[in-house]
N, C-alpha and C positions, 0 to 999 in steps of 0.2 A: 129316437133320432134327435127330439130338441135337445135331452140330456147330452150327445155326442156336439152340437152345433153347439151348444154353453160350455161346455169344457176344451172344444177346439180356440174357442173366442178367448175363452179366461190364458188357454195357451200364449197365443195372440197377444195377447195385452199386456201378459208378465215379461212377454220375449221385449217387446216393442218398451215397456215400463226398463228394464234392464238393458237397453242399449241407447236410450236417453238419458236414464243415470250415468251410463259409462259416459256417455259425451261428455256429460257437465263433470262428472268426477274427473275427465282425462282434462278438460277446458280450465278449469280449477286449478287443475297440479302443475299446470303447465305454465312457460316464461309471461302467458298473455295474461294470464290472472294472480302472478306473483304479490306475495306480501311485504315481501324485503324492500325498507326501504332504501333509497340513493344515500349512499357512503361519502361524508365532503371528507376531501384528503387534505387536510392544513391544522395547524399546530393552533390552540385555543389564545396565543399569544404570539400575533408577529413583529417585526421590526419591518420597514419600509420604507425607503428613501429618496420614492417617488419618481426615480430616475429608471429603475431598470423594474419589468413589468414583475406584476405578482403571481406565483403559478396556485393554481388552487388544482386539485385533482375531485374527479367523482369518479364513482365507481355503483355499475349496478347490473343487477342480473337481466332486467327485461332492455334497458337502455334509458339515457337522462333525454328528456326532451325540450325541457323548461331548465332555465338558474336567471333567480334575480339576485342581485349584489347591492346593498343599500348601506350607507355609512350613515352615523349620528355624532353630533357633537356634542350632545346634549341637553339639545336646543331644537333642532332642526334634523329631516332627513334630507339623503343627497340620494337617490338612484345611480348609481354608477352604470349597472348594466341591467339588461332586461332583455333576455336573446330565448328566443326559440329555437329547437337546434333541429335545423332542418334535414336533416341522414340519424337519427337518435344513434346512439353508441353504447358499450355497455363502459367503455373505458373513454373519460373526458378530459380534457386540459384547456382550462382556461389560464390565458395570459393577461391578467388584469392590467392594463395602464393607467398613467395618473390621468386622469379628467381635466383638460384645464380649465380650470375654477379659482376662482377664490376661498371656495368653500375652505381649503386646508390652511388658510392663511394664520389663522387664530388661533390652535389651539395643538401639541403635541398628540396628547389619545384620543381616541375615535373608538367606536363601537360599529363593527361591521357586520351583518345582515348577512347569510348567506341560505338563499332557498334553492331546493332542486325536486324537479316530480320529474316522476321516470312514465312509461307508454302502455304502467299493466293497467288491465281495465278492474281492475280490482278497485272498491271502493266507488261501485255504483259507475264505473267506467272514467272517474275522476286521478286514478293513478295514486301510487304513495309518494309524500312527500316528507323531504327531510327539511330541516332548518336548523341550524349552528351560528351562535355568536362570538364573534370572534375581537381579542382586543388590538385593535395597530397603534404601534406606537409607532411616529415619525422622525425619523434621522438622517438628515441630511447633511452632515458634519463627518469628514475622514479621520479617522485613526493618527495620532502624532505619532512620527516614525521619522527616527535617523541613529545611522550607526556610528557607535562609540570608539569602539577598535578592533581591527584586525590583523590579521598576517600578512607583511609585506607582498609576499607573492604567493603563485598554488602555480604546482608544474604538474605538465603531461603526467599522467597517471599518481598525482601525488594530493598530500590534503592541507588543509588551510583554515584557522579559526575567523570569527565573527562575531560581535557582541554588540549589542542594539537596545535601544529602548523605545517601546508602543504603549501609546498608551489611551484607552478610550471606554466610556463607560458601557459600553458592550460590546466586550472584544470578544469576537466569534474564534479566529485563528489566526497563526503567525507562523510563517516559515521561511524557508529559503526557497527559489525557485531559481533553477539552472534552465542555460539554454539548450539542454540535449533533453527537458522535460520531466528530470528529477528534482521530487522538492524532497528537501531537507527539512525535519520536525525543529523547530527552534525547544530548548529545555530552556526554562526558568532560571536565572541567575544571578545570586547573590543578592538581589532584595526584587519587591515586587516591579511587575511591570520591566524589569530587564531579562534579555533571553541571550543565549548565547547558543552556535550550532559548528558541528567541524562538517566540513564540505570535501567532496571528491571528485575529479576530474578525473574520469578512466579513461584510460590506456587507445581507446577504440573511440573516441571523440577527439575530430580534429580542431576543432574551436570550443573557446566554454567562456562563460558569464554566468553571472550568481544577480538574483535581484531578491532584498527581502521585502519581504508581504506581508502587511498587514491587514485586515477584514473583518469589519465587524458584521451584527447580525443584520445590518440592515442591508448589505452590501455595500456598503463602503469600503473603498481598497484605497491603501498609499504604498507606494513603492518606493524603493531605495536601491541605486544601484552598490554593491558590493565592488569598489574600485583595488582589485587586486595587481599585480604585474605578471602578467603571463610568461610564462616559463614552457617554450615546448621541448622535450626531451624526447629525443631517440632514442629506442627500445632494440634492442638485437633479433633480428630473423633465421633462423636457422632453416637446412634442406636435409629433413633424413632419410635417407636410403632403407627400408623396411627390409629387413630378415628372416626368410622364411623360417625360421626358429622362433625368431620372436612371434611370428605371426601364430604360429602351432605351437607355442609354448602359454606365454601367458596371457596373448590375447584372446586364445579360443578358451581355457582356463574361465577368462573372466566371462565371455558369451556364453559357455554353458551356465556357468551359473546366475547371470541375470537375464539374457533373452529366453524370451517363451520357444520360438524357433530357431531354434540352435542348429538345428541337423538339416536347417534347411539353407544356410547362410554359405557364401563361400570365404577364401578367407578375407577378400579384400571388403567384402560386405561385414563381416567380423570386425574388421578393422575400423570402419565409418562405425558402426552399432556402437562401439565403445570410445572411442575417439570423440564423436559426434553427440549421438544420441543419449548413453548412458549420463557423458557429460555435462550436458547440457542439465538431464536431470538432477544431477547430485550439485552441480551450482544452481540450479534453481533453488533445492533445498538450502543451500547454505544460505543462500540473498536471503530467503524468509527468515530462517533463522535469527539473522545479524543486522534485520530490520525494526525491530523493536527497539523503542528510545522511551527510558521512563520517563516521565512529565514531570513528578517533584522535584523541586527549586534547591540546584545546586549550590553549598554557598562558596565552594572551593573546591579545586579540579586540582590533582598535580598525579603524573603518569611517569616511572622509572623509564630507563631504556630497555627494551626489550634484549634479551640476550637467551633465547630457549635452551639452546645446548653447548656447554662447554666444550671449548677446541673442537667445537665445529667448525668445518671446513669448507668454504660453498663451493660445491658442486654444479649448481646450476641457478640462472638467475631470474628476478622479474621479468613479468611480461616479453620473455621470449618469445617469439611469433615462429611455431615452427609449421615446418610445410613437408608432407610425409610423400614421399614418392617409392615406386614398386617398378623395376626394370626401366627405369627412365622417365616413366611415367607418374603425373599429380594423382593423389591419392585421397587425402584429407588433408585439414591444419586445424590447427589449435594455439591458444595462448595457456604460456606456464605462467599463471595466475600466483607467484611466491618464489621464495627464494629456496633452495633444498640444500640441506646441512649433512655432514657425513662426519664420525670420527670413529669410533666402534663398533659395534654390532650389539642390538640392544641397547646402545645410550641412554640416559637419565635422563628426561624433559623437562625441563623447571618453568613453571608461571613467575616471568621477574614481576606482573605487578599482581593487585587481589582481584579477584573477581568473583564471581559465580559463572559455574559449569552451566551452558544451555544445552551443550550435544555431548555426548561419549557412544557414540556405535558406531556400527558399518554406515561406509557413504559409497559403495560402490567404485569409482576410481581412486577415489580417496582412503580407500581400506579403512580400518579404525581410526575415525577423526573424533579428536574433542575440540569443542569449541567453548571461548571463555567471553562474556561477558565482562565489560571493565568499565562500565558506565559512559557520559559523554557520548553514545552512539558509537564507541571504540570497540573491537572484537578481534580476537586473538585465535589462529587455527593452526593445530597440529595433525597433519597425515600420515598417512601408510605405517604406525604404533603398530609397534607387535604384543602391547599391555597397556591397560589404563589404571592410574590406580584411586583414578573419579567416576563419579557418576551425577547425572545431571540433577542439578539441586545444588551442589555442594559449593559449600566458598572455598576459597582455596587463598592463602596466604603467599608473598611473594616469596620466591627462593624455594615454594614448595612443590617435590615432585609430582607431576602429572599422568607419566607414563614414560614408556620406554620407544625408540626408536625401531623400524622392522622395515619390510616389504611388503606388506598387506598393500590390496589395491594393483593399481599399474605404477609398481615398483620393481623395479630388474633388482637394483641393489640395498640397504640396508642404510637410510637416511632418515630425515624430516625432513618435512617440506611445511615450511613456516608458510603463515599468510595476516594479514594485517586485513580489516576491514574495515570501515566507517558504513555504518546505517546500509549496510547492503553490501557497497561497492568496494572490488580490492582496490588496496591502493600500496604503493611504495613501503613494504616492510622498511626499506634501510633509510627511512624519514622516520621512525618510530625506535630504529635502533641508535641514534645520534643523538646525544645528549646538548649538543651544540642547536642543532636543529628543531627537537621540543621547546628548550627555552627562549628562540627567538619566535618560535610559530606558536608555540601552546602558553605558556608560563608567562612570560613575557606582556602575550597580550592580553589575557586574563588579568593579571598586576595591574596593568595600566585601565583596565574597563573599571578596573573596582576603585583606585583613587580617584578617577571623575565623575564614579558613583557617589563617593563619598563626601565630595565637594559639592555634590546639589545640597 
């Protein structure tokens, strides 16, 4: 019996030993007794211009509970901050502001302190802590910014140059900012510290203004309004009456082969899918495409007239605004984003300037599009090719064939359909096709930015 009472007990004690270790093994592995220490999110070198507050981030698995913030100049500590964070977080954002002090009166760099202990009881229930030093330089001085020259005027859906000089010992970034919220990447030009950018004013913005920007790293910003003359230009609307042929010929055509539920669609839902929704997706892709602006420092720009296809004949123009109705009834609309050319069947397509190929394949309304890169944020698109005879990569020389003209896409008849783009946005092919008009807009004021470059 004692033998049975000893071996029940040693039972007993291993069970009872083994679900105490499990505690502490589970209490250990767990957010409460974590190892990892508080992550400070900031860059081992800022700029800071005391004006607008400083973000610092932590980051931790159990939560930060503690951050002190200590500056030095050398000489002396300053405490800035010392907070206890009363709800701990696993994700922090401090906003640092300038302290008023004198402290910063003396001296550009600083050496800044940054501690954080997070809520594990790890470390004898003391928490891990992090620490990071960090160097602030102080700038409180704007970026010099003013523009050198531009183009007299920018019309409703058309483009416009700009040429400027910034200049500041830590320029962060320069662009153009429009009032409908697109900014324009400024490209380097012709010697350091000048930038030059072409702008677009689409079609679907009823007012527009350009302001360039300069910023450096501390946040310092200068602005320059872009004083252009506004030009607004009326665009043609059209009302088409949809055709149950077209509707069951090549609109359901194109819905079988890009919706997923095709057989579930009826036709006027066929209609919206491709009109609408396909569309929308294949300019989306174009925007990206035609978004990219190389950075290296142009020292001269000059751009032929475009002329894609000989005795071509336009058929249909820019930014037509059409409005699709079915028995009397609104249906969808869309904008013809280009101008559409017709002369043979199969036509030759020529690149009149050089570029590099970015696209050659299917775009879904657009059937076999290639698109040419031409530098300056310029981009050239050919649609509905029933042949390419590029592929993306390739330079291509002016006067050299690109491909042939077809019906690929939502194409009833056998054209191109040209498009002109700047950094995204269409704009007015027949402002890139006038030789008159590049040299008062492009050439012209390019010329004149580099003789008063020349003169400093």
């Amino acid at each position: 019996m004692r033998r049975q009472g000893f071996n029940g007990f040693f039972v007993v004690l291993i069970l009872l030993i083994m679900v105490i270790g499990g505690g502490i093994f589970y209490l250990l592995g767990s957010n409460n007794f974590e190892r990892n220490k508080p992550i400070i999110g900031i860059k081992d070198k800022v700029y800071w211009n005391l004006r607008s507050p400083m973000n610092i981030k932590f980051q931790d698995d159990s939560g930060v509970k503690f951050v002190r913030i200590s500056m030095n100049d050398g000489q002396n500590d300053l405490t800035v901050l010392n907070q206890v964070i009363d709800n701990p977080t696993q994700q922090l954002d401090i906003n640092l502001t300038f302290p008023k002090t004198g402290f910063f009166s003396a001296k550009e760099t600083y050496e800044m302190t940054i501690e954080a202990v997070d809520t594990s009881r790890w470390n004898f229930f003391l928490g891990n802590k992090s620490e990071k030093k960090v160097q602030v330089i102080l700038d409180t001085t704007k970026p010099e910014l003013y523009v050198l020259s531009q183009s007299y005027s920018i019309s409703k859906g058309g483009s416009a140059v700009v040429v400027f000089k910034a200049t500041d010992n830590e320029m962060k970034e320069v662009f153009v900012q429009t009032s409908y919220g697109k900014q324009f990447k400024a490209i380097p030009f012709y010697q350091e510290n000048y930038y030059m950018a072409v702008l677009a004013w689409p079609v679907n913005v009823e007012n527009f203004s350009a302001d360039v920007i300069a910023r450096d790293f501390a946040g310092n910003e200068s602005k320059a309004r872009v004083r252009y003359f506004y030009q607004n230009v009326k665009y043609k609307t059209s009302t088409i009456a949809l055709k149950d042929n077209f509707l069951d010929g090549k609109i359901s055509d194109l819905t079988d082969q890009y919706a997923k539920d095709a057989l579930n669609l009826s036709r006027l839902e066929k209609m919206k899918f491709i009109n609408e929704t396909l569309r929308n997706e294949n300019n989306k892709k174009i925007s990206e495409i035609t978004s990219n602006v190389d950075a290296n420092l142009i020292s001269d720009f000059a751009v032929n007239t475009f002329y894609p296809l000989r005795n071509g004949k336009k058929v249909a123009d820019f930014a037509d605004h059409r409005y699709y109705t079915y028995n009397g009834q609104p249906v969808s609309e869309s904008w013809h984003m280009g101008i559409d050319f017709a002369s043979v069947a199969q036509a030759p397509i020529v690149s009149s300037n050089a570029g590099r190929v970015v696209f050659a394949g299917d775009n879904g309304i657009y059937g076999l599009n290639i698109i040419i890169d031409h530098g300056f944020g310029i981009y050239s698109l050919y649609a509905h090719c029933s042949s390419s005879n590029v592929k993306e990569g390739d330079n291509v020389a002016p006067g050299e064939q690109i491909g042939t003209t077809g019906i690929s896409g939502l194409a009833l008849g056998d054209h191109l359909h040209f498009g002109i783009l700047v950094q995204g946005e269409e704009v007015r092919p027949q402002q890139w096709m006038d030789k008159k008009w590049i040299k008062d807009n492009v050439t012209d004021v390019l010329d004149a930015a580099k003789k008063m470059i020349d003169k400093k």
